[in-house]
Backbone of each chain as ProteinMPNN parsed JSONL, in Angstrom:
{"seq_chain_A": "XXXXXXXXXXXXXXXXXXXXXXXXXXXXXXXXXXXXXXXXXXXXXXXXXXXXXXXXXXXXXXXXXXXXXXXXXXXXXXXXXXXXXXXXXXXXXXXXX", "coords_chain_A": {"N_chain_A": [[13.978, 2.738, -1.928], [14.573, 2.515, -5.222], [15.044, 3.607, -7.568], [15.635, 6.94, -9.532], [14.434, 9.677, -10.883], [15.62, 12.285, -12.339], [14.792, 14.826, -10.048], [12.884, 13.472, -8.623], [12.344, 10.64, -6.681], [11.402, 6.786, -6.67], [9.806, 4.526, -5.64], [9.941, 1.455, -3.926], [7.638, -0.563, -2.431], [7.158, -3.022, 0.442], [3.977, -3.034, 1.94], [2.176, -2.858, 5.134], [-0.377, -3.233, 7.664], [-1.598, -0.008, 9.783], [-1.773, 3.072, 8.306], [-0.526, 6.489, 10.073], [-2.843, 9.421, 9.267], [-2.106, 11.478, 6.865], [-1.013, 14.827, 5.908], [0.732, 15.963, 2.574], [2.21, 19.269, 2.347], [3.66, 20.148, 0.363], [3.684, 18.639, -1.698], [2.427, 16.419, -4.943], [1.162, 12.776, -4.329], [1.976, 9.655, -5.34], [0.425, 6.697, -6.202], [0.682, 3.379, -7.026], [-0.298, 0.29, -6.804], [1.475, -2.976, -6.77], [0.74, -5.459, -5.702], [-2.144, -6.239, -4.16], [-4.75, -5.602, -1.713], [-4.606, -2.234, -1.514], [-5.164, 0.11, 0.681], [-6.532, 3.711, 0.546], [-7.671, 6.15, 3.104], [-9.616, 8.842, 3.011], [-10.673, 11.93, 4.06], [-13.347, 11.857, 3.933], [-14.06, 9.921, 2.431], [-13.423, 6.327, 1.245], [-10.678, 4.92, -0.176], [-10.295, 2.153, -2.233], [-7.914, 0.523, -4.115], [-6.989, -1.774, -6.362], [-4.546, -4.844, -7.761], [-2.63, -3.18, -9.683], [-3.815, -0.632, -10.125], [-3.679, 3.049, -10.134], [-3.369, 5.609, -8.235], [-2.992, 8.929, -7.345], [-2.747, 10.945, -4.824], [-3.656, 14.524, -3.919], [-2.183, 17.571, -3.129], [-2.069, 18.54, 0.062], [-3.953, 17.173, 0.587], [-5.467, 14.865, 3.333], [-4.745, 11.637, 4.265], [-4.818, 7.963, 5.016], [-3.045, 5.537, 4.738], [-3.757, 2.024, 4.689], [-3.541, -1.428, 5.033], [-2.576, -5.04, 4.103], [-1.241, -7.263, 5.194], [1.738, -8.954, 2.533], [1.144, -6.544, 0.657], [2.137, -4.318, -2.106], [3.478, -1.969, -2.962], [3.968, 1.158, -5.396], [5.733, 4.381, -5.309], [5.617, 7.115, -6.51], [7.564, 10.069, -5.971], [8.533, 13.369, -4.823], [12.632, 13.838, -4.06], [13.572, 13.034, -0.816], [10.712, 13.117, 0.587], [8.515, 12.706, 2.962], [7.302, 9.713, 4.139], [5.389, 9.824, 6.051], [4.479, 12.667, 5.947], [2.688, 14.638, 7.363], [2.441, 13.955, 9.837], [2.382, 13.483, 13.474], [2.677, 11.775, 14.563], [4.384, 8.381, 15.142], [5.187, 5.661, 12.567], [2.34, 3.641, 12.443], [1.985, 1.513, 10.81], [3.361, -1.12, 9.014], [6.454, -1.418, 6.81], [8.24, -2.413, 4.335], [10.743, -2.616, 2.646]], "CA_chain_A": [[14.106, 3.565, -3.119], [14.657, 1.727, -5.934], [15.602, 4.196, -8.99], [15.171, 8.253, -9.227], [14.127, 10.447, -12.089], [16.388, 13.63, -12.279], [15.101, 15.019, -8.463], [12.285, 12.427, -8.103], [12.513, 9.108, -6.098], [10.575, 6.257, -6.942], [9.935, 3.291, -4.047], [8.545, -0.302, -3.924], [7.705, -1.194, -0.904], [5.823, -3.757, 0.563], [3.683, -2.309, 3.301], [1.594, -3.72, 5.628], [-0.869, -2.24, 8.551], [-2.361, 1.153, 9.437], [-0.518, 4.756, 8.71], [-1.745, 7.552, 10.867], [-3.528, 10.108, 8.775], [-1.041, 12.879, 7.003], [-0.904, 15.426, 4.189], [2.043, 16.664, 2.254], [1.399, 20.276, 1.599], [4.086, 20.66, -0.571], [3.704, 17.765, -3.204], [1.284, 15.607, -4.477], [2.286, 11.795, -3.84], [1.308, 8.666, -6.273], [0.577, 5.314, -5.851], [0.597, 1.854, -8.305], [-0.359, -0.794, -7.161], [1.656, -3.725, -7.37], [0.008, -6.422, -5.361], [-3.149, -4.917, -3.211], [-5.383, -4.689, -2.159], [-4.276, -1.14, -0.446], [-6.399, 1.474, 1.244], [-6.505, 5.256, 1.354], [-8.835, 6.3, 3.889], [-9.56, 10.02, 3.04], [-11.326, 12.438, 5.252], [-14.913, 11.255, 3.612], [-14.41, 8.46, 1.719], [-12.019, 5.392, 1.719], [-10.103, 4.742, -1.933], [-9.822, 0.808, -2.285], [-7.317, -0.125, -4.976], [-6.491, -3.14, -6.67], [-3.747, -4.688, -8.51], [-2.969, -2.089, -11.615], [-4.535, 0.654, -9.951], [-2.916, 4.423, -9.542], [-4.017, 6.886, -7.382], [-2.278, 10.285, -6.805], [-3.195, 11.832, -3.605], [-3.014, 15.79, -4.219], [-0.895, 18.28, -2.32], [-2.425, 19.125, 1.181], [-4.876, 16.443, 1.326], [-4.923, 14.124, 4.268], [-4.907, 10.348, 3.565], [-4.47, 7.548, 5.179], [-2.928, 4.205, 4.038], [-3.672, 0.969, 5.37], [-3.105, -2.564, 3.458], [-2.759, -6.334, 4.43], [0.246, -8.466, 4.505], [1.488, -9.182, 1.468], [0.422, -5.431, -0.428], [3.58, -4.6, -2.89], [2.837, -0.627, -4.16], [4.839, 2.1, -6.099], [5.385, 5.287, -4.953], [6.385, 8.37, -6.637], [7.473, 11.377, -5.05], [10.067, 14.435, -4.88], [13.346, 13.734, -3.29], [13.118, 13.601, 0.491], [9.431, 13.447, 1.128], [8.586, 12.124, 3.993], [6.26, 9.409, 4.048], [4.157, 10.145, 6.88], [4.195, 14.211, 6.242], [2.97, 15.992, 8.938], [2.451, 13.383, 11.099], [3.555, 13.843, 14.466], [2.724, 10.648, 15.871], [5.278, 7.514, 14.667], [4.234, 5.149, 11.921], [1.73, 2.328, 12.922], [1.942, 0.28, 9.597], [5.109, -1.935, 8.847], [6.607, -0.818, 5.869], [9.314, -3.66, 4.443], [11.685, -2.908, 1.449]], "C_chain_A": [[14.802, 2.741, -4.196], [15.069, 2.562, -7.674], [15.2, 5.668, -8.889], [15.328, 8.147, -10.821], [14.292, 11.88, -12.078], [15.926, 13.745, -10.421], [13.554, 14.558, -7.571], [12.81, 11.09, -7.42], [11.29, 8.516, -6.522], [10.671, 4.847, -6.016], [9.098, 2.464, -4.573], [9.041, -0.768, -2.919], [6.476, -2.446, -0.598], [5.355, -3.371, 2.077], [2.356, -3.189, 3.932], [0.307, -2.924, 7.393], [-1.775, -0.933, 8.121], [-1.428, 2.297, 9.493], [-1.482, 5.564, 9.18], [-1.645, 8.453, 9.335], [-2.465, 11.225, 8.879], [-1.452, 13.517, 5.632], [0.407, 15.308, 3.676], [1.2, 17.619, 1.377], [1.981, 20.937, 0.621], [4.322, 19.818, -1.869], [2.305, 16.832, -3.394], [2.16, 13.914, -4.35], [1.213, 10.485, -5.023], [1.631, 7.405, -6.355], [0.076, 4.278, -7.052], [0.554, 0.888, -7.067], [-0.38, -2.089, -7.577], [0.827, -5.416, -7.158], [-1.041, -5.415, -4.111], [-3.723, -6.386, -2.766], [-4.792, -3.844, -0.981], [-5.428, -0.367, -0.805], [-6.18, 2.702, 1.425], [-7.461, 5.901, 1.512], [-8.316, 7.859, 3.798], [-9.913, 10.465, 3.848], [-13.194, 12.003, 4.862], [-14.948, 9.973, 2.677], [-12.749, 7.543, 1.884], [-11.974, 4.774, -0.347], [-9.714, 2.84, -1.904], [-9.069, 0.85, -3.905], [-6.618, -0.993, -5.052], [-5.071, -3.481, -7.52], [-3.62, -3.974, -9.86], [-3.377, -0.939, -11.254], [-3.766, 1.898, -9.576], [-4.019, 4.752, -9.152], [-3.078, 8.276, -7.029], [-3.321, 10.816, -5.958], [-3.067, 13.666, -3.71], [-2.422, 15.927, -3.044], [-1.844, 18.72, -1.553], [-3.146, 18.366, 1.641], [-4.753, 14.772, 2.001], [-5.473, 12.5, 3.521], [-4.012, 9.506, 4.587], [-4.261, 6.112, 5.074], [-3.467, 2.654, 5.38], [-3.99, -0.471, 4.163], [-3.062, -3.688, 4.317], [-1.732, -6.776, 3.862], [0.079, -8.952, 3.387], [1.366, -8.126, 0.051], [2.075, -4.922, -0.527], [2.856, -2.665, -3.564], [4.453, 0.115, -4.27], [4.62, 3.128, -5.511], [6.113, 6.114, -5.896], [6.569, 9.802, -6.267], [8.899, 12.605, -5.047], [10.864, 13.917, -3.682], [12.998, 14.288, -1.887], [11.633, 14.104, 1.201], [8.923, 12.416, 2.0], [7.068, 11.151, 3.688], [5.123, 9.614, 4.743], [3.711, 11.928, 6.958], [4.057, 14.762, 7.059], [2.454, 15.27, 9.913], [3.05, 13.527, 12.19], [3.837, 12.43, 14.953], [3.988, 9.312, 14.807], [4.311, 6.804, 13.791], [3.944, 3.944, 12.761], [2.019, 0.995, 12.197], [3.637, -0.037, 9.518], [5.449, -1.241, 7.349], [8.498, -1.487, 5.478], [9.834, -3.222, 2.935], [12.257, -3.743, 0.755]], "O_chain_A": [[15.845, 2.24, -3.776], [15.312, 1.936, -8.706], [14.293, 5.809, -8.068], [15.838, 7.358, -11.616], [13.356, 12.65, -11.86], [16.476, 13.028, -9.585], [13.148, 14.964, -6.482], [13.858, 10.614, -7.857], [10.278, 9.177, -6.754], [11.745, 4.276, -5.833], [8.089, 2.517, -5.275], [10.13, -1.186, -2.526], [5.4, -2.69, -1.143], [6.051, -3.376, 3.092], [1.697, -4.009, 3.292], [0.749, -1.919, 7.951], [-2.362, -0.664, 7.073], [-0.571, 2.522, 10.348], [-2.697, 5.572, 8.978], [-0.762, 8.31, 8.489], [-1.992, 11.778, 9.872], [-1.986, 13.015, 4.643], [1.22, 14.596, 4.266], [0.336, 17.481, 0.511], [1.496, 21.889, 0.008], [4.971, 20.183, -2.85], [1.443, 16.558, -2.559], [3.384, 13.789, -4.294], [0.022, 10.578, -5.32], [2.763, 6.953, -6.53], [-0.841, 4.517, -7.837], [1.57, 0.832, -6.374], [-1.255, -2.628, -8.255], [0.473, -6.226, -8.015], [-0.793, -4.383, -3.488], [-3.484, -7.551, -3.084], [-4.517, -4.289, 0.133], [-6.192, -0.187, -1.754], [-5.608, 3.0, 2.473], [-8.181, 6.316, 0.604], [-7.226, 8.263, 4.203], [-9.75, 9.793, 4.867], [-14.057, 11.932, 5.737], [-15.906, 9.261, 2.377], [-11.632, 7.825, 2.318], [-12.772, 4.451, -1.227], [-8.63, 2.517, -1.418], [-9.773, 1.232, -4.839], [-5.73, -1.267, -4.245], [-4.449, -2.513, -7.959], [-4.315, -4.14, -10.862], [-3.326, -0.064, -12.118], [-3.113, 1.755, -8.542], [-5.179, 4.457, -9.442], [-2.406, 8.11, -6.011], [-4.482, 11.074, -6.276], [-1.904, 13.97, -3.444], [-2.146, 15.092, -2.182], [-2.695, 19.372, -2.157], [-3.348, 18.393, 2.855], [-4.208, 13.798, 1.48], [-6.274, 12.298, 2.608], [-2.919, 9.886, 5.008], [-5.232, 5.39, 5.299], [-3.423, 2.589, 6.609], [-4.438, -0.504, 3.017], [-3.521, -3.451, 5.434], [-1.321, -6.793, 2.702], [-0.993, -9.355, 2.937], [1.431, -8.483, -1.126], [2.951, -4.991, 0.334], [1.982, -2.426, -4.398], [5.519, -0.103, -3.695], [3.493, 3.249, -5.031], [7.288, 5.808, -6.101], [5.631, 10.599, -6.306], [10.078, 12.364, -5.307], [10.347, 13.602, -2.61], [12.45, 15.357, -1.617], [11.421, 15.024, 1.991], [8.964, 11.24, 1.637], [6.035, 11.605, 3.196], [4.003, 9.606, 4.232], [2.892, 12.404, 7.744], [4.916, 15.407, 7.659], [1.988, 15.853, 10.892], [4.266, 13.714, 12.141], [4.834, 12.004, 15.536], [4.283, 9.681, 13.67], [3.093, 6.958, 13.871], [4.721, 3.34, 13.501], [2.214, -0.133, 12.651], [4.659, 0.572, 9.834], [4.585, -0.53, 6.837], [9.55, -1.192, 6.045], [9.115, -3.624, 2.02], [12.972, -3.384, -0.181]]}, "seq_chain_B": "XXXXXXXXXXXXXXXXXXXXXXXXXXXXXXXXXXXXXXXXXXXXXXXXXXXXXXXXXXXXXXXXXXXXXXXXXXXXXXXXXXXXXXXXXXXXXXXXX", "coords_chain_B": {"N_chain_B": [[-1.788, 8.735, -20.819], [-1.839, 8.375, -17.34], [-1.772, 9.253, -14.852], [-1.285, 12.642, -12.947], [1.826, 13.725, -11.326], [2.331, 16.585, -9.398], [4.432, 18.458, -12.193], [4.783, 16.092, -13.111], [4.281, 13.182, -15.338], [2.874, 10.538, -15.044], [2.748, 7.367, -16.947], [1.169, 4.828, -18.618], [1.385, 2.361, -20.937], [0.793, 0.096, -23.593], [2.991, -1.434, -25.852], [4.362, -2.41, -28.425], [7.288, -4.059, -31.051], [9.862, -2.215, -32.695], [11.611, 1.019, -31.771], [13.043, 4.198, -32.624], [16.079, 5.189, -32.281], [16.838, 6.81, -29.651], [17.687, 10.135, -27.317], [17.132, 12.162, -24.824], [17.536, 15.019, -23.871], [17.184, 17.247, -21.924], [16.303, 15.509, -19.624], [15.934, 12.83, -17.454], [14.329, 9.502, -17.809], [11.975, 7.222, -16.946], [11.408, 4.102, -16.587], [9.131, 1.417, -15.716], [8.227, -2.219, -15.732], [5.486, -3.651, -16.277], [4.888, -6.116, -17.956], [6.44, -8.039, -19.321], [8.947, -9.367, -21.966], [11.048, -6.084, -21.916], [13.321, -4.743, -24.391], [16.021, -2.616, -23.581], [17.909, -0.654, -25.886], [21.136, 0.148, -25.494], [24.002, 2.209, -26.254], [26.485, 0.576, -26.187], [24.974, -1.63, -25.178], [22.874, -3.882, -24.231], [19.529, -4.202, -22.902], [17.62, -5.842, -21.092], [14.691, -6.038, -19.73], [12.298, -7.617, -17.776], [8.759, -8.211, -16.264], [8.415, -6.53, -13.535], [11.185, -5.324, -13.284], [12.763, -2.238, -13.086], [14.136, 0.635, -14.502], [16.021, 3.491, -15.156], [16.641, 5.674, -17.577], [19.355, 7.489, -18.247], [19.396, 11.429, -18.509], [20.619, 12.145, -21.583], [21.542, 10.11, -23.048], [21.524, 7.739, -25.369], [18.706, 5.617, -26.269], [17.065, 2.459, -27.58], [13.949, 1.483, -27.69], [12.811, -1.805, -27.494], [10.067, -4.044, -27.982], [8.077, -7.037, -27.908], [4.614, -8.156, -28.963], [2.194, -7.579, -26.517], [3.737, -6.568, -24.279], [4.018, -4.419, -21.426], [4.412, -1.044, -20.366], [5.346, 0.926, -17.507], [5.954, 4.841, -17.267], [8.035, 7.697, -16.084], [8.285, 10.852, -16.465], [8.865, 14.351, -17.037], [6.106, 16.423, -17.628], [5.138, 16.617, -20.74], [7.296, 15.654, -21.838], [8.611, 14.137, -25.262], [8.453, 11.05, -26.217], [9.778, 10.512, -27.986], [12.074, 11.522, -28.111], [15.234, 13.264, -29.163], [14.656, 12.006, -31.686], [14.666, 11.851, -35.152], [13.301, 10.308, -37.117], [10.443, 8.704, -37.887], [7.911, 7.336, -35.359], [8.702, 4.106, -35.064], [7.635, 1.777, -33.836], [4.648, 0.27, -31.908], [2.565, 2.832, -30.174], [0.164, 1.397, -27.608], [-2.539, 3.102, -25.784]], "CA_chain_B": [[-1.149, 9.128, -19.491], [-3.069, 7.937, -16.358], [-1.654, 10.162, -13.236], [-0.052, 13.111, -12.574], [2.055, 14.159, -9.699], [2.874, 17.905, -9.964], [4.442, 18.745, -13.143], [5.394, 15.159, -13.973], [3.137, 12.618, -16.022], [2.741, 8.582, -15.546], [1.722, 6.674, -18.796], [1.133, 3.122, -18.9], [1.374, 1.732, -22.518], [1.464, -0.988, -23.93], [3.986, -1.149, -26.372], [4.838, -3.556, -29.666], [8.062, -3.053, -31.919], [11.339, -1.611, -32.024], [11.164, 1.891, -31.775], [14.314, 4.556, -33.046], [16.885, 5.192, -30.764], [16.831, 8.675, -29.411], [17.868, 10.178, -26.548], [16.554, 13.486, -23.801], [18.893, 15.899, -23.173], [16.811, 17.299, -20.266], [15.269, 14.896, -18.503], [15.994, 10.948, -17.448], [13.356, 8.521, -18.35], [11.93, 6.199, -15.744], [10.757, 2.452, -16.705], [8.727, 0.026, -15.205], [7.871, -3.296, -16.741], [4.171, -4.342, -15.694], [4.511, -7.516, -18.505], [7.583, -8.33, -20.675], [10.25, -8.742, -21.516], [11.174, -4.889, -22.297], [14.063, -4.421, -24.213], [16.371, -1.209, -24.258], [18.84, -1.195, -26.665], [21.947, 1.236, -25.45], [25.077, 2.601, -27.468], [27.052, -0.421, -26.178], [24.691, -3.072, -24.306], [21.38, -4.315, -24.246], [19.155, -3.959, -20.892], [16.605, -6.794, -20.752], [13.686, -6.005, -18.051], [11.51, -8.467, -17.372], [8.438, -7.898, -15.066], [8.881, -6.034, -12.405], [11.902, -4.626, -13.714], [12.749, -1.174, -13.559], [15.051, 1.1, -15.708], [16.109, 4.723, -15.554], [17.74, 6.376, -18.583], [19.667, 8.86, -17.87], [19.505, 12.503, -19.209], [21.022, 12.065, -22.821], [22.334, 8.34, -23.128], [20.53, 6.875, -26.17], [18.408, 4.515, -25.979], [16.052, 2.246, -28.809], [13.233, 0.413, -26.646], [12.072, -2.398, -28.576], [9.493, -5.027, -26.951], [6.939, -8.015, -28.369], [3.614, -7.346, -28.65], [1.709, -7.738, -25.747], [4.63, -5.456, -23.189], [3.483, -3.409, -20.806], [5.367, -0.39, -19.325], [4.905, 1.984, -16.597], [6.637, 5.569, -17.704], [7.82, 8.767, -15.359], [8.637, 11.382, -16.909], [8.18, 15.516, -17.135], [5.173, 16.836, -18.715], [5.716, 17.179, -22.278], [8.593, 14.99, -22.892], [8.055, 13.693, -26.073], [8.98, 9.843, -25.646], [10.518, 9.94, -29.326], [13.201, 12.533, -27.73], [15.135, 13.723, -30.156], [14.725, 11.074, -32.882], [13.71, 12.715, -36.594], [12.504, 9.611, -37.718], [9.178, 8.735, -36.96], [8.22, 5.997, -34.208], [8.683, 2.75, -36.094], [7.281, 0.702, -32.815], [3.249, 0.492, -32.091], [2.254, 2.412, -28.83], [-1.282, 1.686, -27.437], [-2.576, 3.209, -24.245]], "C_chain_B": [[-2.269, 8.788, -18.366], [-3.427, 8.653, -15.268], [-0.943, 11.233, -13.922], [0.579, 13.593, -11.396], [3.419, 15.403, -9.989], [3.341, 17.904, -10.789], [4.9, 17.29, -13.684], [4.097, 13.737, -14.278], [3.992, 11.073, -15.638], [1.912, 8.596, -16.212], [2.281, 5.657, -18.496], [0.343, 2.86, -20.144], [1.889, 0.299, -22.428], [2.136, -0.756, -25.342], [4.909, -2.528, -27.147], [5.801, -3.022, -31.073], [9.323, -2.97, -32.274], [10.98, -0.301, -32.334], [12.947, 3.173, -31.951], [14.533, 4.788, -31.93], [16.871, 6.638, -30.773], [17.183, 8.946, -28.225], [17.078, 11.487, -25.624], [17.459, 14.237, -23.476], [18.769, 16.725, -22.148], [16.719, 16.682, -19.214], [15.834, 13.21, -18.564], [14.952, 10.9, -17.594], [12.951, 7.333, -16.939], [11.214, 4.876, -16.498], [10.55, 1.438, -15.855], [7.993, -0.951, -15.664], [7.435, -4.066, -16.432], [4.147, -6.015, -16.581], [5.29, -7.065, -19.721], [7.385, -9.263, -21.225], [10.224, -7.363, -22.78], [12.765, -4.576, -22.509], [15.106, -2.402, -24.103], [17.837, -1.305, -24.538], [19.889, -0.068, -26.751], [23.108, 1.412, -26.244], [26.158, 1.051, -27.592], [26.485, -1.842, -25.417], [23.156, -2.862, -24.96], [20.863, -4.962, -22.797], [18.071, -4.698, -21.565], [15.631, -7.032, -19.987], [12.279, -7.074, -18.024], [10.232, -8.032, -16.114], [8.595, -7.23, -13.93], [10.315, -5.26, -12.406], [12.099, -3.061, -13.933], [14.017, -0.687, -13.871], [15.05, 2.35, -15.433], [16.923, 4.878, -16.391], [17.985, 7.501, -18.268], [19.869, 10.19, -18.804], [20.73, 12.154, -20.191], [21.737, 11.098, -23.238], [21.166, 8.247, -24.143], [20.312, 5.737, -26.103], [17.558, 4.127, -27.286], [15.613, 0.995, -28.101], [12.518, -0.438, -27.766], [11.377, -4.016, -27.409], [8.521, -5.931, -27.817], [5.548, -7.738, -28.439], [3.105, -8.253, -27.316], [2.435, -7.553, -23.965], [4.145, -4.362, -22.921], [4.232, -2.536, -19.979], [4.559, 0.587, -18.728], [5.991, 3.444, -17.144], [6.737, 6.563, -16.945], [8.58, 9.819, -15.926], [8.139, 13.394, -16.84], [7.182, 15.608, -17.949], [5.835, 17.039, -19.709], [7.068, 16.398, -22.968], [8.232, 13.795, -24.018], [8.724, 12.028, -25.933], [9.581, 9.284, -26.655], [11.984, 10.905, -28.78], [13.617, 13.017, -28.856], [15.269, 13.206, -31.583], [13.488, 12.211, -33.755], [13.218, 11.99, -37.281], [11.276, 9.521, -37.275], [9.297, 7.319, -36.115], [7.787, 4.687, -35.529], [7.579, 1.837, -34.822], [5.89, 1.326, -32.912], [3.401, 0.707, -30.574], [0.618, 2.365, -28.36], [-1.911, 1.875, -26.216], [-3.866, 2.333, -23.962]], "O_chain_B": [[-3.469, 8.954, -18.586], [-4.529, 8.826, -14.746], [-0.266, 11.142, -14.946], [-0.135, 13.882, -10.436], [4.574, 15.368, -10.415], [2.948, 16.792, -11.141], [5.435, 17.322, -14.792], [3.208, 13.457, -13.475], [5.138, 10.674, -15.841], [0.862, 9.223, -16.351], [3.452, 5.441, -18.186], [-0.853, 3.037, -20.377], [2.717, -0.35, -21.788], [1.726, 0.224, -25.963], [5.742, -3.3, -26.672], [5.498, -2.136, -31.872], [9.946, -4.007, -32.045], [10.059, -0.196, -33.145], [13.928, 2.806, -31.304], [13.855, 4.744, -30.904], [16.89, 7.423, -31.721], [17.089, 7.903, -27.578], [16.003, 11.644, -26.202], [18.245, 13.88, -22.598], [19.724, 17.06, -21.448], [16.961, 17.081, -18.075], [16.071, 12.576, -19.592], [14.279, 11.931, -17.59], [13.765, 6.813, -16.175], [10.15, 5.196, -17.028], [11.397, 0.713, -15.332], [6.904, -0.575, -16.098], [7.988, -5.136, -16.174], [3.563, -6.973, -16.074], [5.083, -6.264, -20.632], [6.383, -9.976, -21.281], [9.747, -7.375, -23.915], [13.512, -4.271, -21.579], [14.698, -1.328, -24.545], [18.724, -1.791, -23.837], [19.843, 0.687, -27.722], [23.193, 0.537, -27.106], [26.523, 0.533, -28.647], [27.165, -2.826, -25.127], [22.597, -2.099, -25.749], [21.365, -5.736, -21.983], [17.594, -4.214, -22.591], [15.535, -8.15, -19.479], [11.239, -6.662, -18.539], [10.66, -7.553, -15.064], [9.274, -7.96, -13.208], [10.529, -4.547, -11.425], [11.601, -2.589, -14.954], [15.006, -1.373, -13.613], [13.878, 2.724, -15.383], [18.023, 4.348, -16.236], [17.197, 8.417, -18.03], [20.502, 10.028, -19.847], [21.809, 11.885, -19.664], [22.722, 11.396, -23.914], [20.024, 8.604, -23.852], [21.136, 4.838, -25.94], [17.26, 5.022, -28.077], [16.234, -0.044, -27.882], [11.841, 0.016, -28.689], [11.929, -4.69, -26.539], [8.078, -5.209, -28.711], [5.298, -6.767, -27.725], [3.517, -9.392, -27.098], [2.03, -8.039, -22.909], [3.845, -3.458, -23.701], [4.735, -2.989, -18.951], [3.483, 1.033, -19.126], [7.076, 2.985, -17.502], [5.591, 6.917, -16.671], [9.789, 9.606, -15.835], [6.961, 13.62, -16.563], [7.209, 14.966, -18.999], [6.955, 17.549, -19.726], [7.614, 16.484, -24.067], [7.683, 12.736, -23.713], [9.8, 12.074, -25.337], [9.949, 8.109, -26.682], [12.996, 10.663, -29.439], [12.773, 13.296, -29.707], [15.85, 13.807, -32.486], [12.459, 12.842, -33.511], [12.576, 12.471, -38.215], [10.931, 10.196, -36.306], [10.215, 6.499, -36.097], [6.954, 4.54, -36.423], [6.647, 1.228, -35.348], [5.632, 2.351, -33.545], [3.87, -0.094, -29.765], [-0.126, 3.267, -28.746], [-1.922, 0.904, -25.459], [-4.254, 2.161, -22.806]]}, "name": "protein", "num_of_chains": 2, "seq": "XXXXXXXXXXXXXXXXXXXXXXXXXXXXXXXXXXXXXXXXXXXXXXXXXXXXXXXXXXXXXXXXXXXXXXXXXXXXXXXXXXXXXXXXXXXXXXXXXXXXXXXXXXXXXXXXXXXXXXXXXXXXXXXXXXXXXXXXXXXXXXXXXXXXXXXXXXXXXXXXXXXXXXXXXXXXXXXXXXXXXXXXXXXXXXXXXX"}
């Protein structure tokens, strides 16, 4: 976490791997892009973005990240939101601050 | 503006200038600085962000962001906050999305 905005957080992480497949059904969640290329594999299609690219994920729908050593993204999100949502299972992907 | 994630708006501008100093008396300001240098020019200092640089202003601290042409910021902010806050001048700086 790297700076908040009143009762937002805002993260740069550098992530790496596969995340299991989650929603969050109570926010939506939004991604930049700093070095890519990252992946969010929806339930019918898979979102490739590049460096520069946002994506906001809405609120309920499942998504799951996966990226390649090296991938640098932004996140923004309401305080305390979990990255993996309603995952039960642990994360797969590395995920390096 | 490019995203949003529930009631709050990202805008990536670019941004050539100096621009009046004003401040928010609701809301902090979030900055991130895709291609400087981005200055912001506070009551007693001057914040210098460079690349990759990020910046929150906090709810009602004035600030007067002034940058070169060809500065690029990332912005998080509530819907609707006007990004002149409450400055009565007009924006002296050039912004271009």
């Amino acid at each position: 976490m790297v700076a908040t905005v009143n009762d937002y957080d805002i993260e740069i992480a550098n992530v790496a791997g596969e995340f299991p497949s989650h929603s969050h059904e109570e926010t939506d969640e939004f991604f930049l892009v700093l070095r890519g290329p990252f992946e969010l594999r929806l339930r019918d299609s898979v979102i490739t973005l590049r460096e520069g690219d946002v994506y906001t994920v809405p609120a309920g729908v499942e998504h799951a990240p996966r990226a390649e050593p090296g991938t640098r993204i932004l996140m923004v999100e309401p305080r305390g939101t979990l990255n993996t949502g309603d995952a039960e299972t642990g994360t797969a992907g590395t995920r390096l601050v």
